[in-house]
matplotlib code that plots the C-alpha trace (Angstrom):
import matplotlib.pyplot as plt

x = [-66.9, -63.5, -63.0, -61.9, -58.9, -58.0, -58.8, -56.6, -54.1, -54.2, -53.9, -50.6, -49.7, -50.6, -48.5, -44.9, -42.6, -42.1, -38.9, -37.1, -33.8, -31.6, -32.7, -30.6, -27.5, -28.5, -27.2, -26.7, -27.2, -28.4, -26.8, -26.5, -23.6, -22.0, -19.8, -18.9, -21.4, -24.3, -26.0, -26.7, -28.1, -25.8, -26.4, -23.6, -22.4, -21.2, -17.9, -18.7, -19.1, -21.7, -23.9, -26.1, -26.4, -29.2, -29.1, -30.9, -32.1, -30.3, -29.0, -30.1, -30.6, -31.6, -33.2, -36.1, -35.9, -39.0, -38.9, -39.3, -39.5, -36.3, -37.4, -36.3, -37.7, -35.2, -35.6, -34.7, -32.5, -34.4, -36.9, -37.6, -40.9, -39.7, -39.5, -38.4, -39.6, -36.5, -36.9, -33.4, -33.5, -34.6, -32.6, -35.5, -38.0, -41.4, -43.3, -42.3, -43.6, -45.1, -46.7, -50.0, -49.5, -48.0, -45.8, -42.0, -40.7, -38.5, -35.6, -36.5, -39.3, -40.2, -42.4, -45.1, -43.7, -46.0, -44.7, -47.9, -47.5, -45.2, -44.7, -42.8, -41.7, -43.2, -43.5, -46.3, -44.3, -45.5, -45.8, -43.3, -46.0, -45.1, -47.3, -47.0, -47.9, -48.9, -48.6, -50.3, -47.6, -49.2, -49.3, -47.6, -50.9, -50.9, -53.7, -53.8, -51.8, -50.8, -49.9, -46.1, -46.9, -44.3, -42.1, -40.0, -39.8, -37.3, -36.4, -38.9, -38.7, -41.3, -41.2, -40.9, -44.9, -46.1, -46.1, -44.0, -41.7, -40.9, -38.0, -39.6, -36.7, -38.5, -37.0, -39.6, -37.8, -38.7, -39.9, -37.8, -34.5, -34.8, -33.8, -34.8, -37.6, -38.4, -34.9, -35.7, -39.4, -38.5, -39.1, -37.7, -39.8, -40.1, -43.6, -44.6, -47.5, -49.8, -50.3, -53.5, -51.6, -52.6, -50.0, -49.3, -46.5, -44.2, -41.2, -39.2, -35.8, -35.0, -35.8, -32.1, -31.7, -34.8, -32.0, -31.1, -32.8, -33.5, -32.6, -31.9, -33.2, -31.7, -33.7, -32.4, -33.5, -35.1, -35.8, -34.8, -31.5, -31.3, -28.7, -29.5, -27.3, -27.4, -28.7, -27.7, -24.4, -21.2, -19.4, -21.7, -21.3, -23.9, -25.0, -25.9, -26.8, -30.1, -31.1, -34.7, -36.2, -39.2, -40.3, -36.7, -34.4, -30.6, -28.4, -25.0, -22.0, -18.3, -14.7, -14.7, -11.4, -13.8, -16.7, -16.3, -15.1, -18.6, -19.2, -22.9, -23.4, -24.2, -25.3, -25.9, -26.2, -27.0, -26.6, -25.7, -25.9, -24.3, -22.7, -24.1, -22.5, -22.6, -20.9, -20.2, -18.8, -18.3, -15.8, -14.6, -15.5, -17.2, -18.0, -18.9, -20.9, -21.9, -25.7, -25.6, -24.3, -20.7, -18.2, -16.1, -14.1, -14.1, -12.3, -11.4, -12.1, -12.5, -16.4, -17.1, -21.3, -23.5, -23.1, -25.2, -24.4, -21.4, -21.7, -21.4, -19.3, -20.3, -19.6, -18.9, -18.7, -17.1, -17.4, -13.9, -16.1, -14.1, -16.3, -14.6, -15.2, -15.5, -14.2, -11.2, -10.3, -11.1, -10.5, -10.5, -13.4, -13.2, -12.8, -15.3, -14.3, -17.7, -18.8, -21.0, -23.9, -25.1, -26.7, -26.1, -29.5, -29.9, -31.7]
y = [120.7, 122.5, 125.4, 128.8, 128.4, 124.9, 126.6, 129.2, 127.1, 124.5, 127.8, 128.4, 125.1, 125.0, 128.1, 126.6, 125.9, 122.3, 121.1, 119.7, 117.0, 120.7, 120.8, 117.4, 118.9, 117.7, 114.4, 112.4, 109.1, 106.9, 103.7, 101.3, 100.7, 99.0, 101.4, 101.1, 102.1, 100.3, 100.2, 103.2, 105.1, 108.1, 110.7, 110.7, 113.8, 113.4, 113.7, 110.4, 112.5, 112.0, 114.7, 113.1, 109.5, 108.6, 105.6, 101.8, 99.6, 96.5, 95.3, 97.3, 96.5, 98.8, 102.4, 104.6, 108.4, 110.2, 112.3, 115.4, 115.8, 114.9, 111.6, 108.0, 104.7, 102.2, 98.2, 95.7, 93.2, 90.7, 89.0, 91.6, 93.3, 96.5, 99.8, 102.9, 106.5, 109.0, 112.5, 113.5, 116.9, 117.1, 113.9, 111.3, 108.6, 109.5, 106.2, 102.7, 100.5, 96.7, 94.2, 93.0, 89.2, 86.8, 88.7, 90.2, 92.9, 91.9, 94.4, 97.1, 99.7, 102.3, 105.7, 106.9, 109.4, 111.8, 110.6, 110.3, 106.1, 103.7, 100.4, 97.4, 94.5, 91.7, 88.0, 86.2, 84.2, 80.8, 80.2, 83.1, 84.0, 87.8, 91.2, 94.7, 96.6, 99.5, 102.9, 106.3, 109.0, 111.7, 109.2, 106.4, 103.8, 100.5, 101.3, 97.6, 95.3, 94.1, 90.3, 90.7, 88.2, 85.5, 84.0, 85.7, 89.5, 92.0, 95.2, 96.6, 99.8, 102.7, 102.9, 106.0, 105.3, 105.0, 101.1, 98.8, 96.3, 93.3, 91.2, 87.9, 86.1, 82.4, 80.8, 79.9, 80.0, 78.2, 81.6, 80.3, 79.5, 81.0, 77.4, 77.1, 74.8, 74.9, 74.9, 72.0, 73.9, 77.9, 80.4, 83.4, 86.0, 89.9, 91.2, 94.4, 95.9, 98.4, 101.5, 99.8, 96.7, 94.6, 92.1, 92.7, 90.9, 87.8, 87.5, 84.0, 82.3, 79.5, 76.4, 75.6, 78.6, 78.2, 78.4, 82.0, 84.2, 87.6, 89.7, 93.9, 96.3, 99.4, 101.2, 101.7, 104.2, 102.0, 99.1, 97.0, 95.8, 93.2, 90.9, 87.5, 84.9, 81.4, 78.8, 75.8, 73.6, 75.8, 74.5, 75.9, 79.0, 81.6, 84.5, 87.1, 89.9, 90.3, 93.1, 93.7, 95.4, 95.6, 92.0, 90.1, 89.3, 88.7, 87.1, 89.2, 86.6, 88.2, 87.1, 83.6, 84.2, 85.8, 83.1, 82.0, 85.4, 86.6, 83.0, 82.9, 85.8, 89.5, 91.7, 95.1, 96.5, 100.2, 102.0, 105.0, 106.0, 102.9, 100.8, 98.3, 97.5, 94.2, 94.0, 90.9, 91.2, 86.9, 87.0, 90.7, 91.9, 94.5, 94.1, 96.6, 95.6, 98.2, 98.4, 95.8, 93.4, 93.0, 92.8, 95.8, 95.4, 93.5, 95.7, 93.6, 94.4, 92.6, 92.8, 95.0, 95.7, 99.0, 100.4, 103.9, 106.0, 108.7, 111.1, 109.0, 106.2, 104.4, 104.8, 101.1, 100.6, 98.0, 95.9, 97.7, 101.1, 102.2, 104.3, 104.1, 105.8, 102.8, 104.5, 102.6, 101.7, 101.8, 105.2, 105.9, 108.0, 108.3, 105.8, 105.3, 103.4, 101.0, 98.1, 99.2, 97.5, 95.8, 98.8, 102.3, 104.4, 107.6, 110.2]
z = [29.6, 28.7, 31.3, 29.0, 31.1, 29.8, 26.0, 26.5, 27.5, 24.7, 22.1, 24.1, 23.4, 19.8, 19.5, 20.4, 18.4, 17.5, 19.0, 15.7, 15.8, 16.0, 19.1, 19.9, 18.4, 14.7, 15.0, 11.5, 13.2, 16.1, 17.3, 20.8, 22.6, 26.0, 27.8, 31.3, 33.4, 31.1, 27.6, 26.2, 22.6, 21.2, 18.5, 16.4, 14.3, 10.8, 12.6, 14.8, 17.7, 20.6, 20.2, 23.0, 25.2, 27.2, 28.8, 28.4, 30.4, 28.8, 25.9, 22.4, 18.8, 16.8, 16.8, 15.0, 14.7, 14.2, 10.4, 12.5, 16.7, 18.2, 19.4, 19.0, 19.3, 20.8, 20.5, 23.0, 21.8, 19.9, 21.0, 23.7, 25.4, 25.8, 23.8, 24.9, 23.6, 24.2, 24.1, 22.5, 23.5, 26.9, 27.8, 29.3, 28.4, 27.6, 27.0, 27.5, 24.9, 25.5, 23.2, 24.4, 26.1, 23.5, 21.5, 21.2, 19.7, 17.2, 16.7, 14.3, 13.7, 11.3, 11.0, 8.8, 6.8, 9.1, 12.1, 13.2, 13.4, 14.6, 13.2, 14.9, 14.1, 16.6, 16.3, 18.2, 20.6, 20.5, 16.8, 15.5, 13.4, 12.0, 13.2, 12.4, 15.5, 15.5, 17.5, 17.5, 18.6, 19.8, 23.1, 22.0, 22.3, 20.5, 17.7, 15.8, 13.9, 10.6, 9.6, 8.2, 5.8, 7.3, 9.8, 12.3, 10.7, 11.2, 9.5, 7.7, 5.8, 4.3, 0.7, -1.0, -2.3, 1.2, 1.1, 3.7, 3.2, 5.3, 6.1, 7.4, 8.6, 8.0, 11.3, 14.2, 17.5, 21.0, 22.9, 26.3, 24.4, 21.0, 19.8, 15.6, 15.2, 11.5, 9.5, 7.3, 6.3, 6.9, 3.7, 4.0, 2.4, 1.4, 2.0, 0.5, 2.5, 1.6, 3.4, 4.8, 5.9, 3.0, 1.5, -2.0, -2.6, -1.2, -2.8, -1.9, -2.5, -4.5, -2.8, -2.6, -0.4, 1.7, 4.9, 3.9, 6.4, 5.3, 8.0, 7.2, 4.5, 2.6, 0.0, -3.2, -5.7, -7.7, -5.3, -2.4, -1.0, 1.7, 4.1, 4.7, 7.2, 5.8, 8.6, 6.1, 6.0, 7.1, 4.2, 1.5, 0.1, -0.6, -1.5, 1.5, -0.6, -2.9, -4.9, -5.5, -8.5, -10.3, -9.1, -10.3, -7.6, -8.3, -5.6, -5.8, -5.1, -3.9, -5.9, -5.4, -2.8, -0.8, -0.4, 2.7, 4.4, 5.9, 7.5, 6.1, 8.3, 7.3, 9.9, 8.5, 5.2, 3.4, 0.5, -1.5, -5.2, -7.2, -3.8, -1.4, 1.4, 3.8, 7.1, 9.1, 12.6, 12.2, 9.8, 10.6, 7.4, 5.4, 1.6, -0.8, -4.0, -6.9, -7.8, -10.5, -8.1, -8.9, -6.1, -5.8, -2.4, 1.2, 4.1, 7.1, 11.0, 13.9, 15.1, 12.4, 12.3, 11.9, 8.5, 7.1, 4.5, 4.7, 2.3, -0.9, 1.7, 4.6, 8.4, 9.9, 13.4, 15.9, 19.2, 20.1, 20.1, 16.6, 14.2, 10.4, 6.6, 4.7, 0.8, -1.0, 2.5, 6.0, 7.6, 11.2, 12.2, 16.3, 18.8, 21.8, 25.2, 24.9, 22.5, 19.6, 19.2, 15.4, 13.8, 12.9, 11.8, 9.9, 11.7]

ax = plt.figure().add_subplot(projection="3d")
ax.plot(x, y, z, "-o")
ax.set_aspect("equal")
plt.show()
C-alpha cells in the first residue's frame, strides 16, 4: 500500500519541469566518432560545434534522439547486442539495451512520435530474418516485436501518418563472420508498417537489381528517399538512389561521367526541399540530386559519410574529423582531431 509519504513525493515529482534537449545546449545534431582516448557520441551545434560528448564503449553507428527529453539512443556498430540510453544533459547512461538471445541490433532506431516507444532494427541472428523490437521508455523494457517484413533491416523511419517504414537490406549474413550467404536469391525490399506492426506494403527492385541493398532512409515531403550499395559485379553500373512516391519507384542515375564515382556504395543520404543528397566515403564523394531525380552536382572528399540537412544545404562529415556545408560547393564547417563515424542525425 503506497505510504502518504511516497504520494507526496510522486506529486513532487510530477511537478518538475521536464528536462527538454535545451537543457543539452540545444544541439542540431547527433553523430559517433573515434577520437583519441576512445569512441564517443557529440552534439553538434548548427555551427558544428560540440555542445556535448559522452563516451562509448566501442565502435558506433548510428544515433536516435528522443522528440522531446534530452536523451539519445546510441547503436552498436552493426550487427551488435548493445544499446546505450544517454542522458544528454546530465552526461551518463541510464539503461543499456540487449536483444533477448538470438538476435542483433542492427544499426538504426527510431521513436514514436510520443516518445513513449522505441523501435530497433534487429535481425534474428541465425537466419537474418528482420524484427522490429520494441521498447517502453519510461524504463526502457523490451515490450514486443514486429516482423520488418524482410531480410537484414536497417534504417527505418516514422512516417508523418504514424506508419513505419523499413529498409530490409535483403543480404543474410553468417552471424560469426558476417560472410553474405544469399547474393544470388537476396530482395531487397521497403516495408511500410502500420502503427500496429502490420505490413502493408513491400515494395521490391527489378529483378535485374535484386543485388542493390537498400540500406538508409530520408523522408521526403511527399514520400520516401533511400541509398542502396550494389553487392553485384564491380563493373556494372547502377543506380544507388530511389525515390518513392505514391507506390512508383524511380531509380535516379548521375551524368554518365560520374557512374562509377560512388563504387556501388552510398553510405548516407537526406533531404531538404527539392535536393537529395548521397554520400560515399568509397569513392570520396558526395552527390546531390534534385527531387525529380536529376543529377545536379558530385563534390569530392576523402572518407566523406554522415549527411543531414543544413538549413536548405547539407552538413557532410569525414573520417579526417572535417564537418562541411555541402551548397554549390563544399565549405569548411570545423575540424575535429577524431574519425567521424558514417551518420549524422537530426536531433
Amino acid at each position: 500500500m503506497a505510504t502518504r509519504r511516497a504520494f507526496l513525493a510522486g506529486l513532487a515529482a510530477a511537478a518538475l519541469p521536464r528536462m527538454t534537449w535545451a537543457d543539452a545546449g540545444s544541439p542540431a545534431w547527433l553523430a559517433a566518432g573515434k577520437a583519441e582516448g576512445g569512441h564517443v557520441l557529440h552534439g553538434l551545434s548548427l555551427a558544428g560545434d560540440s555542445v556535448f560528448s559522452l563516451p562509448l564503449p566501442a565502435r558506433g553507428h548510428a544515433a536516435a534522439a528522443h522528440p522531446v527529453r534530452p536523451l539519445a539512443v546510441a547503436f552498436a556498430r552493426r550487427p551488435g547486442t548493445f544499446a546505450l540510453v544517454l542522458d544528454c544533459a546530465r552526461g551518463h547512461v541510464t539503461h543499456r539495451l540487449t536483444p533477448p538471445p538470438g538476435r542483433q541490433f542492427n544499426g538504426h532506431g527510431a521513436f514514436s512520435a510520443d516518445g513513449t516507444l522505441l523501435m530497433t532494427s534487429e535481425v534474428v541472428a541465425e537466419s537474418s530474418a528482420g524484427r522490429i523490437g520494441l521498447w517502453e521508455t519510461s524504463g526502457f523494457t523490451r515490450v514486443g516485436e514486429w516482423d520488418s517484413g524482410g531480410i537484414g533491416p536497417h534504417d527505418l523511419k516514422r512516417l508523418p501518418d504514424g506508419r513505419i517504414v523499413v529498409a530490409n537490406g535483403g543480404i543474410a549474413t553468417d552471424p560469426q563472420d558476417r560472410s553474405k550467404l544469399n547474393l544470388d536469391t537476396m530482395r531487397p525490399n521497403l516495408a511500410f508498417l502500420s502503427d500496429r506492426g502490420a505490413v502493408e506494403d513491400l515494395v521490391e527492385l527489378p529483378p535485374d537489381l535484386h543485388r542493390n541493398s537498400i540500406r538508409h532512409l530520408a523522408l521526403l515531403p511527399d514520400g520516401v528517399a533511400f541509398a542502396m550499395q550494389w553487392e553485384g559485379d564491380p563493373a556494372e553500373p547502377v543506380p544507388l538512389l530511389g525515390l518513392w512516391r505514391n507506390g512508383a519507384v524511380r531509380l535516379c542515375e548521375p551524368d554518365p561521367a560520374e557512374m562509377f564515382t560512388m563504387q556501388g556504395y552510398a553510405g548516407s543520404i537526406a533531404a531538404v526541399a527539392g535536393k537529395v543528397a548521397i554520400s560515399s566515403p568509397r569513392g570520396g564523394a558526395v552527390m546531390v540530386f534534385a527531387a525529380d531525380g536529376r543529377p545536379l552536382a558530385t563534390h569530392r572528399r576523402a572518407d566523406i559519410c554522415g549527411l543531414a540537412p543544413l538549413d536548405g544545404d547539407f552538413i557532410a562529415s569525414d573520417g579526417g574529423g572535417g564537418l562541411w556545408r555541402v551548397a554549390e560547393a563544399l565549405h569548411p564547417l570545423r575540424a575535429a582531431p577524431l574519425a567521424w563515424d558514417n551518420h549524422i542525425v537530426p536531433v
